[in-house]
LOMIRO-711024 format. One record per residue (C-alpha): x, y, z; residue in three letters. Coordinates in steps of 0.25 Angstrom, whole numbers, plus 5000, padded with zeros to 4 digits. Each point is the difference from the previous one (the first is absolute). Example, Ala and Ser with C-alpha at 12.3 -4.5 7.8 and 13.67 -1.06 7.14 Angstrom:
2
504949825031ALA/500650144998SER/
END
This chain:
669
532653475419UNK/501549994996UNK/500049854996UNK/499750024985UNK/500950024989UNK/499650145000UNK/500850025011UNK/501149934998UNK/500950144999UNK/499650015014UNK/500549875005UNK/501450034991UNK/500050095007UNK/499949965016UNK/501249904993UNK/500950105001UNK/499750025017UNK/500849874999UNK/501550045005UNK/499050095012UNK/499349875004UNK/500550035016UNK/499650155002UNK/498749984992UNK/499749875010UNK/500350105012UNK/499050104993UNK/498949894998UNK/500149945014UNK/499850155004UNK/498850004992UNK/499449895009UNK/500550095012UNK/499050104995UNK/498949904997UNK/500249965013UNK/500150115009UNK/498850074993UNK/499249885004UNK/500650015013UNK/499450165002UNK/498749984991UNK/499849885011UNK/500350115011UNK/499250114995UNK/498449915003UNK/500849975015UNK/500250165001UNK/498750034998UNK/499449905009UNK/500750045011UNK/499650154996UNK/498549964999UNK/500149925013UNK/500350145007UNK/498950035012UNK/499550124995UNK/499549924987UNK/499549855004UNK/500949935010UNK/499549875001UNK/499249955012UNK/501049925007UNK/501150114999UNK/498950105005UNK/499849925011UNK/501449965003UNK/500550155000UNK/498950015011UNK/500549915009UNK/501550034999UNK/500750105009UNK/501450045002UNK/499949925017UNK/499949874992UNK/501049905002UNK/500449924989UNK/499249865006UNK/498850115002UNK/500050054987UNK/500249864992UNK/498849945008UNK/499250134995UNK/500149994987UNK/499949854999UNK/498650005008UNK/499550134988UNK/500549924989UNK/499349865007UNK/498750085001UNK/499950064987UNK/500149874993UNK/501350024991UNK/499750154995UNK/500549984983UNK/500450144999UNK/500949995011UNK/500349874997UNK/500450034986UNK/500950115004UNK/500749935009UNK/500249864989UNK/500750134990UNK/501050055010UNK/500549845006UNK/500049984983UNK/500850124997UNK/500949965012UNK/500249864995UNK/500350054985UNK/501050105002UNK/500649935012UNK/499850105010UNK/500650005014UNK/498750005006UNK/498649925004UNK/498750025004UNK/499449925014UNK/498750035001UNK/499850144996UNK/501350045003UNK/501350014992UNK/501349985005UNK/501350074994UNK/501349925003UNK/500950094992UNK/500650095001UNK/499450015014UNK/499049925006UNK/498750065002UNK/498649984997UNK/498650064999UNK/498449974996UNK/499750004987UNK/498750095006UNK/500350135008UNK/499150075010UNK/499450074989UNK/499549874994UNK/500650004989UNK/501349934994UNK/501350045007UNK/500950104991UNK/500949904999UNK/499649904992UNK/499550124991UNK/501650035001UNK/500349844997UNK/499350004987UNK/500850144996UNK/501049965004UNK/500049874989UNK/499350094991UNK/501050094999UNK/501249895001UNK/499349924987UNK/500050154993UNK/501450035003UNK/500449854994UNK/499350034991UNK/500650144997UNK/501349955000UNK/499749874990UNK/499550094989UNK/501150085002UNK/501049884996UNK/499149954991UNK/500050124991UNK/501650025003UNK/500249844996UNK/499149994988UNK/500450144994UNK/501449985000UNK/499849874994UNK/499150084990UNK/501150124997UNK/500949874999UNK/499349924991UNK/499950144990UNK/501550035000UNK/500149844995UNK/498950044989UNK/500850114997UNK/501249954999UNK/499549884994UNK/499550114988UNK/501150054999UNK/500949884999UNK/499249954990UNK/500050154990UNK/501449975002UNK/500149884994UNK/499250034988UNK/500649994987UNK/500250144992UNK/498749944988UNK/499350005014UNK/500250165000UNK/499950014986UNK/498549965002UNK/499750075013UNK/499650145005UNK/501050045011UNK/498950095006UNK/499349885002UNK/501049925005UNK/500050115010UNK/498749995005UNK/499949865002UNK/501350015008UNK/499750125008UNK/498350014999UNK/499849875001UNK/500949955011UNK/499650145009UNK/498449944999UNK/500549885004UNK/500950055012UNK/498650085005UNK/499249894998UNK/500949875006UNK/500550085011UNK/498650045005UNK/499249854995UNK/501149915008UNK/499750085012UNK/498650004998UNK/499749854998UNK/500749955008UNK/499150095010UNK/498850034997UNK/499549864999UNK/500549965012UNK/499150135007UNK/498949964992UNK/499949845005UNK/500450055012UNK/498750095000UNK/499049904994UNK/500749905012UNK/499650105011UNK/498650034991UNK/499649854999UNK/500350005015UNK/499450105006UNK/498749954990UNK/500249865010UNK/499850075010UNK/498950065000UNK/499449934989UNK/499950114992UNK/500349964984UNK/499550114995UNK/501150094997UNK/500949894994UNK/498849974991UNK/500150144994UNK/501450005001UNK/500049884992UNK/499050064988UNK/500650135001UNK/501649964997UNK/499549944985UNK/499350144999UNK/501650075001UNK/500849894993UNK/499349984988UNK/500150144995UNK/501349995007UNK/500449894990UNK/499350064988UNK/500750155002UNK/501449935003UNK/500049944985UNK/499450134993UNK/501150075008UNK/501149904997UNK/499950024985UNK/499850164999UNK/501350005011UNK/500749904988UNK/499650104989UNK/500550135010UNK/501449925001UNK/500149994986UNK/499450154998UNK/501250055009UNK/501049944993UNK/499650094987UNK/500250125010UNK/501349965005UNK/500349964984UNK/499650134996UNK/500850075011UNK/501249924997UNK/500050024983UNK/499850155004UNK/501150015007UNK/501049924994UNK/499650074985UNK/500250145008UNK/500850064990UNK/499249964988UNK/498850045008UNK/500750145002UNK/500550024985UNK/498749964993UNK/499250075011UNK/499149895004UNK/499850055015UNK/498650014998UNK/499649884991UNK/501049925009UNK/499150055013UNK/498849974993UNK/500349864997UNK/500549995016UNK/498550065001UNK/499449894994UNK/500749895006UNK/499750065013UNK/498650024999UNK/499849844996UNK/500849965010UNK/499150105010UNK/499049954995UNK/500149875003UNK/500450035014UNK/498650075003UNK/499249874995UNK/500849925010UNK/499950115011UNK/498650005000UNK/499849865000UNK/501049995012UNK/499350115008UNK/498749934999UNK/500449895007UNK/500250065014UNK/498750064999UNK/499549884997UNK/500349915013UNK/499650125008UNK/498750014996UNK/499849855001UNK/500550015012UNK/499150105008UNK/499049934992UNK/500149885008UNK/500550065013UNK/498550084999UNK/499349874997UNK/500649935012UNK/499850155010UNK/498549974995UNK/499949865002UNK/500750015013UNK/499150105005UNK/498649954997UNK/500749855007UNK/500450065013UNK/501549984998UNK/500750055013UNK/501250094999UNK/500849905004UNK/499749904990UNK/499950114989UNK/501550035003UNK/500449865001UNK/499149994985UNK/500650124993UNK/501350055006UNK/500549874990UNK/499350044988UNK/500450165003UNK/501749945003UNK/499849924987UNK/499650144992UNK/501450054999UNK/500849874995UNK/498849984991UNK/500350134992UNK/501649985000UNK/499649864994UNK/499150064990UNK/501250084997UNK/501049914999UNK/499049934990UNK/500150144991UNK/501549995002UNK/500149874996UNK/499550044986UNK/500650114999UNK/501249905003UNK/499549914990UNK/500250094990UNK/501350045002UNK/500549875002UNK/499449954988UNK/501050124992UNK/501149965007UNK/500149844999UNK/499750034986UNK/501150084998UNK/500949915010UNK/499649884992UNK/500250074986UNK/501649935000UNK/500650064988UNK/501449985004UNK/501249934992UNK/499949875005UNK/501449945004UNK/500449864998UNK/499649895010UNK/501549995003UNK/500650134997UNK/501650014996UNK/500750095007UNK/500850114989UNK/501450005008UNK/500650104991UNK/500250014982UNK/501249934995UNK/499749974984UNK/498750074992UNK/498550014999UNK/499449934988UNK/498650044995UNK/499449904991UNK/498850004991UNK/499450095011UNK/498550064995UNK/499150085011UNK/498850074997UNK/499050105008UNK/498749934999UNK/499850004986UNK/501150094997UNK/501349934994UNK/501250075003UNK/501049915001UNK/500449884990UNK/500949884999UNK/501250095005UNK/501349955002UNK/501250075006UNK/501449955008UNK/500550105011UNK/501449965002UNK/500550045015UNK/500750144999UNK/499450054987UNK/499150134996UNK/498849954993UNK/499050114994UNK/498750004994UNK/499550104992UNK/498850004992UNK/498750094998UNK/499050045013UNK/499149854999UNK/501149914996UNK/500149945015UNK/501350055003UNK/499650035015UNK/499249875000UNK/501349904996UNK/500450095012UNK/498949975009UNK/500249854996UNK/501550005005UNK/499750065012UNK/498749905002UNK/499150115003UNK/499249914991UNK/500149864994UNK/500249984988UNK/498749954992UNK/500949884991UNK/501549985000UNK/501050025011UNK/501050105006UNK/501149925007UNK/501150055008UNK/501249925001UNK/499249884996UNK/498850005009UNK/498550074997UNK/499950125007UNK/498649955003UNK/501149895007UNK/500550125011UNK/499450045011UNK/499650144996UNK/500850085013UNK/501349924995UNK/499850044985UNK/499850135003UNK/501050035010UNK/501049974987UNK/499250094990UNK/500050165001UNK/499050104994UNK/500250144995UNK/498850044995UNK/499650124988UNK/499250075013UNK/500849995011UNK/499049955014UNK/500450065011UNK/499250015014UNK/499750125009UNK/501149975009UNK/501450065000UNK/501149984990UNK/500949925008UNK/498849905003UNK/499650004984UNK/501649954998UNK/500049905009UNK/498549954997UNK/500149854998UNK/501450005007UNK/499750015015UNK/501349975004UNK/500850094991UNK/501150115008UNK/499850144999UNK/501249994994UNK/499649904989UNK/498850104997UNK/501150134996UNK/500849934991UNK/498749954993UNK/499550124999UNK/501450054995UNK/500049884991UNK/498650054995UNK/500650164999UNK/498950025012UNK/500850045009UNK/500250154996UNK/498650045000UNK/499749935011UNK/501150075009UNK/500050134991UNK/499150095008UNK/498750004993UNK/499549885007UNK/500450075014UNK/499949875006UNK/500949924994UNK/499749864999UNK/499050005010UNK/499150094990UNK/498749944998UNK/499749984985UNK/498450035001UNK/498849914995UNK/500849934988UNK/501350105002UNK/499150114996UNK/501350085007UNK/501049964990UNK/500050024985UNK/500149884990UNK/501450004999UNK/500149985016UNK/499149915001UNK/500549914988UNK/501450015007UNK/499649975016UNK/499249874991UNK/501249974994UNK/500950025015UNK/498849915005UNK/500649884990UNK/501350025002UNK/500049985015UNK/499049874997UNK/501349964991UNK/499349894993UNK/500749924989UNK/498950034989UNK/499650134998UNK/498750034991UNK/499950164997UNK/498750034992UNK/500150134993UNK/500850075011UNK/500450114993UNK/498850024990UNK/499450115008UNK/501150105003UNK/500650134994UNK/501549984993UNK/500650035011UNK/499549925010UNK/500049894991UNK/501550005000UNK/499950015016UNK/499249895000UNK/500849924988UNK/501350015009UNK/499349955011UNK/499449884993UNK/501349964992UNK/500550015014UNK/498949905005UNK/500249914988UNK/501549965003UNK/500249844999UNK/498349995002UNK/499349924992UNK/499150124994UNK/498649994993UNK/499850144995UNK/498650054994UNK/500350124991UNK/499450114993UNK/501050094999UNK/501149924989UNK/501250085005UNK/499949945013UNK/500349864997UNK/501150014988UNK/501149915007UNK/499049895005UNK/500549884997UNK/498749964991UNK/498850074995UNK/498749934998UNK/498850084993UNK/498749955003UNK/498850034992UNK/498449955001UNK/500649905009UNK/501249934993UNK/501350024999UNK/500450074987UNK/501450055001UNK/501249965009UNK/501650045000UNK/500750125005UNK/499950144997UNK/500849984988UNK/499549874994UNK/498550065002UNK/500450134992UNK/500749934990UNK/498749914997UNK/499350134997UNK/498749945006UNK/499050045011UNK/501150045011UNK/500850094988UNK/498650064998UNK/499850025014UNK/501250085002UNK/500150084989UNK/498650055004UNK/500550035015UNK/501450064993UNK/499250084992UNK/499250065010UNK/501150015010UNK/500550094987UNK/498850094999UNK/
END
């Protein structure tokens, strides 16, 4: 069943048991301990019986009838042995009598019991001697023999109790191992995704195919390793004890129906498990618009609120939840059907047999060695029909996942990667072009960095000054040309060492809901609490931090994206956040562009701070803030138009004189 391509999610999957390879061989040799001890009691249960069908008041047989009449208590052992051998000598090898006592010395021998039969007597050597007939007075068998065959009934159950218990413990752990791999594996691999990755990608459904998914496939591999590396066991052991017992007493019959009977349950097994498979597929992708949904919503809270969307917001939500319900029905019913199913065809058969066995003259006995396999076999049958559901339901998640694990989007590094050991002379960008798709946005640009200077870019929103940003930083690659740092390609470095140098202070400040000390010291783990003040002094944080409306000082948590602070705050604990990074190059894209005159000026004394003898790239929209860079580039459709200071640019009465007058203007008004 799982050896076409099909399934080869599956088998991607069993891979990633691998590392657990010992506690998953504990858990399947425990499998075979079930097998083997529910062989072990389904052989019992016929032996049972026969010993209880052997009781006087039912049909002793003769030579225990007439044994039981000459035994009494006077005998001496010589006496009684010479009696029953004259009864069974007479009666010509009595096959009922016989029989029974062929399964007792046969139990003995298998299980390795410390006893033996002589005659019709047993004799016990441990933990005591003694002995006694296999026929009491009564003529029936002796109680103890009855108690010998519970006694190893019960023995195989408790093994076999016990074994299912480690199997289950072994191959589930493996299981909830195996999905902590997958989901760390995931998230490794979103991680390492490049930014145009994210460009093109809903977050809600990366989401869902990193929580969703994985949760279906914790439910289903925890509970399938389990399951089949059991069930089958149970269920050759049964059709073992079956085909015996059918041996024995030549009976075939119930292994001929059992044998046209199981194509009766897998077929419709196998047709439901594919329908099921592909609507469980189109419900994972269905849950992903709902947690899409739930996650635009929330993130666009304050324009739902101002707009007052609420209600068209909710009814979109609607929408996508009724499809993904939807979808979720069709497989449930299909799911459902399935247990019905095998009950049905299983009372159907076990009827058929109860018919056939009764109008054959089938004896208890032989009906409890025929059917007490094919009822055992019941049970692992339905978890195994199970496991098959699970399985596509498996299927169908797996086959989201590898996709997205196999979608590699990352920057690739170079085969032998350069380590950047720190920045000693300038960065040189040279006839670099990148484009969106079909979207040009930067062309043949050319630009030296020296080491220590203040380079800005200005230019109108579409010129690609945040993307010549990007391309420093190699959040992307550049598309032609090349940006080289002291000499070497950054596609050269090895993208931790290259951005261990570079720091970035971004227009919207990203902080994470955890507390301010924590957001200063992100990407610095080993920074000193001490290292973390004077940043935040440095970046004019450290006032509002300590100055009583954050009651908790630097252990004030920010909120879902510092929703606790204001813009200004926020910009300045980002700001802190670089300073304690202390990287030699500094890229700060449009860090003061959002903020009122006064923060701005906050903000601006941080960021002069910051710049000191740093090679700093600034992104600026606001002219005033990059007056005394050491050179000006303007950047327009792509190019470079314009380059020279403040005063060279406003002397050239070009794009950047336009460009200011029309923020000095405004700025006047």
């Amino acid at each position: 069943m799982l050896a076409n391509g099909k399934y080869r999610s599956y088998w991607r999957l069993l891979g990633y048991a691998k590392p657990y390879w010992k506690m998953l061989t504990i858990g399947i040799v425990c499998g075979l301990l079930v097998g083997g001890s529910l062989f072990v009691g389904i052989v019992m249960v016929p032996r049972l019986v026969s010993v209880a069908d052997h009781h006087p008041e039912r049909h002793a047989s003769p030579a225990a009838i007439e044994i039981s009449a000459v035994l009494h208590d006077g005998m001496t052992e010589a006496e009684r042995t010479e009696a029953i051998d004259g009864v069974l000598n007479k009666k010509d090898d009595d096959p009922q009598l016989t029989k029974l006592i062929s399964q007792a010395r046969d139990t003995m021998r298998a299980f390795h019991l410390p006893c033996r039969i002589v005659g019709t007597r047993v004799e016990i050597s441990w933990p005591r001697e003694y002995s006694f007939d296999i026929v009491n007075p009564g003529g029936g068998v002796a109680w103890q023999i009855f108690a010998l065959y519970g006694i190893v009934f019960v023995s195989a159950w408790f093994f076999k109790c016990i074994a299912k218990y480690l199997n289950g413990y072994c191959t589930r752990t493996v299981g909830l191992k195996v999905v902590a791999d997958l989901r760390n594996g995931i998230m490794k691999r979103m991680l390492g995704q490049s930014l145009s990755f994210y460009g093109e990608m809903d977050v809600g459904n990366l989401i869902s195919r990193c929580s969703n998914d994985t949760a279906a496939l914790e439910d289903a591999i925890s509970h399938s390793i389990e399951d089949l590396t059991s069930a089958p066991l149970q269920i050759i052991a049964c059709a073992i004890a079956l085909l015996t017992a059918c041996r024995e007493y030549n009976s075939f019959s119930i292994a001929l129906i059992l044998i046209i009977g199981l194509p009766l349950i897998l077929v419709p097994m196998q047709i439901l498990g594919r329908k099921i498979r592909r609507i469980y597929k189109r419900s994972f992708a269905k849950i992903a618009d709902v947690i899409s949904r739930m996650h635009e919503s929330f993130s666009c809270i304050w324009l739902v609120k101002i707009y007052g969307q609420e209600e068209h917001e909710h009814e979109r939500f609607k929408d996508a939840n009724r499809e993904y319900t939807r979808q979720m029905f069709h497989g449930l019913h299909l799911q459902l059907l399935v247990s019905p199913l095998m009950e049905f065809v299983t009372v159907l058969a076990a009827i058929v047999f109860l018919i056939y066995s009764y109008g054959d003259g089938i004896t208890i006995t032989q009906l409890s060695a025929l059917l007490t396999p094919a009822v055992m076999a019941y049970r692992p049958i339905r978890e195994f029909s199970k496991v098959v559901i699970m399985i596509q339901r498996t299927l169908a998640a797996a086959d989201r996942y590898f996709e997205m694990l196999d979608n590699d989007r990352s920057l690739k590094e170079s085969p032998a990667p350069v380590e950047m050991k720190g920045f000693n002379d300038k960065i040189e960008i040279s006839h670099v072009g990148f484009d969106y798709g079909e979207n040009k946005v930067l062309d043949d640009v050319d630009l030296v960095i020296p080491r220590g200077s203040v380079v800005a870019v200005v230019g109108e929103t579409g010129s690609g000054k945040t993307t010549l940003a990007n391309l420093i930083a190699r959040f992307y690659d550049v598309c032609s040309g090349s940006i080289k740092i002291d000499g070497v390609d950054v596609r050269d470095y090895s993208i931790a060492s290259l951005r261990r140098y570079i720091g970035v202070v971004n227009q919207t400040p990203i902080l994470f809901n955890e507390s301010i000390r924590a957001n200063i010291a992100y990407g610095s783990p080993d920074a000193t609490e001490e290292e973390i003040v004077e940043a935040a002094k440095l970046a004019n944080a450290h006032d509002f931090i300590v100055g009583g409306r954050h009651t908790e000082g630097y252990d004030t948590i920010v909120g879902e994206k510092g929703f606790k602070l204001s813009g200004g705050e926020k910009q300045r604990v980002a700001i802190a956040r670089a300073i304690v990074k202390n990287p030699p190059i500094l890229i700060l894209d449009e860090a003061t562009s959002a903020l009122d005159t006064i923060t701005e000026q906050l903000v601006q004394d941080a960021l002069n701070r910051v710049m000191t003898n740093r090679t700093v790239f600034a992104v600026a929209h606001r002219l005033s803030t990059i007056r005394n860079a050491d050179k000006i580039i303007v950047l327009e459709k792509g190019h470079i138009i314009e380059s020279g200071t403040h005063g060279e640019l406003l002397e050239k009465n070009g794009v950047y004189r336009r460009l200011h007058d029309t923020q000095f203007m405004a700025a006047k008004g």
